[in-house]
N, C-alpha and C positions, 0 to 999 in steps of 0.2 A: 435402550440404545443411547448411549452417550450420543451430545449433539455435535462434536465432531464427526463422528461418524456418519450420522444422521446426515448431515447436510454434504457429504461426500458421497454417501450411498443413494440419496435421496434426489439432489439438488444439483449437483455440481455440473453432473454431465447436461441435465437440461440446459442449467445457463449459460452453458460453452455452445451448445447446440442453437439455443435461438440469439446467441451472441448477446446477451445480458450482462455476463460477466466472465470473464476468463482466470481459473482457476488456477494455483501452482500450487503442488504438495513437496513437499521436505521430509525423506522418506532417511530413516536412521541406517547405521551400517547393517545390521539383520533385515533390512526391509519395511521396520516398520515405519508406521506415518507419523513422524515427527509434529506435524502440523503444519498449517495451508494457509494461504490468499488470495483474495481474488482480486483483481483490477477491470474497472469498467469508467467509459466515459463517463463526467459529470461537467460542472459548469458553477462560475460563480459568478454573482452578480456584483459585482464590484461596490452597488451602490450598500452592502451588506459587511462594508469593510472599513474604517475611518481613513479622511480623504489623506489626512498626513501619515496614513499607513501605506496605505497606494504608492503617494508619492516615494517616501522611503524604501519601498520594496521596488522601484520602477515594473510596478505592474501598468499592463497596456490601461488605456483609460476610456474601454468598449465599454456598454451597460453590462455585458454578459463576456465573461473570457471562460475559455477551454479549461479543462482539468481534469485528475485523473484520482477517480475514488477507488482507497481500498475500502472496498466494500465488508469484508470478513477475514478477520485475522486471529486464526485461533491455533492454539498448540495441544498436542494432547498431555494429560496432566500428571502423566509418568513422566514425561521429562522437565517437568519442576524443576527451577534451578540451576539450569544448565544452558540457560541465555536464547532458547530457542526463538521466542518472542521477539528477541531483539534481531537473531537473525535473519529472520521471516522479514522485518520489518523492513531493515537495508537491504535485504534482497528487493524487494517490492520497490523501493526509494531507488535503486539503481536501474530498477529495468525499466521504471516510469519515466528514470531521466534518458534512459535509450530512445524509449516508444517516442518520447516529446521530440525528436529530432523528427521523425516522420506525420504523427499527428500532430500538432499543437496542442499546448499543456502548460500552463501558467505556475498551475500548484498541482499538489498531491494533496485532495481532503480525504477526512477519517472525521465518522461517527461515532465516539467512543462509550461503549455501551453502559460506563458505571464511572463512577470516580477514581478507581486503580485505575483503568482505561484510561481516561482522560490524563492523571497526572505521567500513567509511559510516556505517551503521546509529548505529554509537555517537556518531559525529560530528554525527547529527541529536538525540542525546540519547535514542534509547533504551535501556531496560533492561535489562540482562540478567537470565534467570531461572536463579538460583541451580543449580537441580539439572540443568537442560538446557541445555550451553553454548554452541551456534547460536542459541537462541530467543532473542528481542526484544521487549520491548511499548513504547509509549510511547500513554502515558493520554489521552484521549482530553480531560480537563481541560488537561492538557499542550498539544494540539493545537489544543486554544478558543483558548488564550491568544497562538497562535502568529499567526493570522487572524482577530484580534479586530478589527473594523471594512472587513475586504476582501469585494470578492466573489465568491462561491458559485461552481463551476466549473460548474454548468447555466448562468450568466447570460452566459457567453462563447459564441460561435457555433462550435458544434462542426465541425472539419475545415479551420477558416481557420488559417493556418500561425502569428500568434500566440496561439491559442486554447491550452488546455490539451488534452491529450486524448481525444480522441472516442471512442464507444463503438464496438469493432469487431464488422460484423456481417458473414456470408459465406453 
């Protein structure tokens, strides 16, 4: 069992269930699963950030601010090619910047599981944290600016094949 699968079949519904992680799948025009991610609370410690990088992003200057981790971002590997990755990703980078209206949310971090990982990641402009060399954040001001006048992924009709990701429920 491929590990998409795997962790759809397996996982997804528990982490929505005891609120772990909230999953969305990207489901193709025949139905099938394009590929998913999940969003869940995290937190950065500020003191884990260079202080003239703080200053430069005007992040708040708490020991600990809010943030919003994709946790697993994966596509399935028939659709090679066809940018879904990137889709999944601005999908996720736009609903984080929705959610941040009601939760607080400073940045969007990502663990990036390998070195392709990490360089996507960095090709959208996120940052690396100095002391842990997988981590990524990208600010959440960053993110305003990216979808400044578009609209909000709740305002597309979730599950229509140009929609963005819908939320997966099982």
């Amino acid at each position: 069992m491929e590990a998409l699968d795997r962790y759809l079949k397996e996982q997804a519904s528990q982490d929505a269930k005891k609120r772990a992680a909230a999953p969305y799948v990207l489901r193709s025009t025949d139905g099938r699963i394009a590929g998913y991610y999940t969003l869940s609370s995290d937190n950065i410690r500020v003191d884990d950030i260079p202080a003239e990088l703080v200053k430069q992003l005007s992040l708040p200057r708490y020991p600990v601010i809010g943030a919003t981790l994709i946790g697993r971002l994966a596509r399935d590997l028939s659709f090679r090619g066809q940018g879904i990755g990137e889709l999944l990703l601005v999908d996720a980078l736009k609903r984080a910047l929705e959610l941040s209206k009601q939760i607080a949310s400073a940045a969007v971090v990502v663990d990036a599981k390998d070195a392709k990982a990490h360089d996507f990641y960095r090709d959208f402009g996120f940052i690396g944290f100095p002391e842990t060399v997988n981590r990524l954040f990208l600010p959440m001001r960053t993110i305003a600016g990216l979808f400044a006048g578009s609209p909000s992924p709740a305002s597309s009709s979730p599950g229509s094949p140009s929609s963005s990701a819908s939320r997966h429920h099982r």
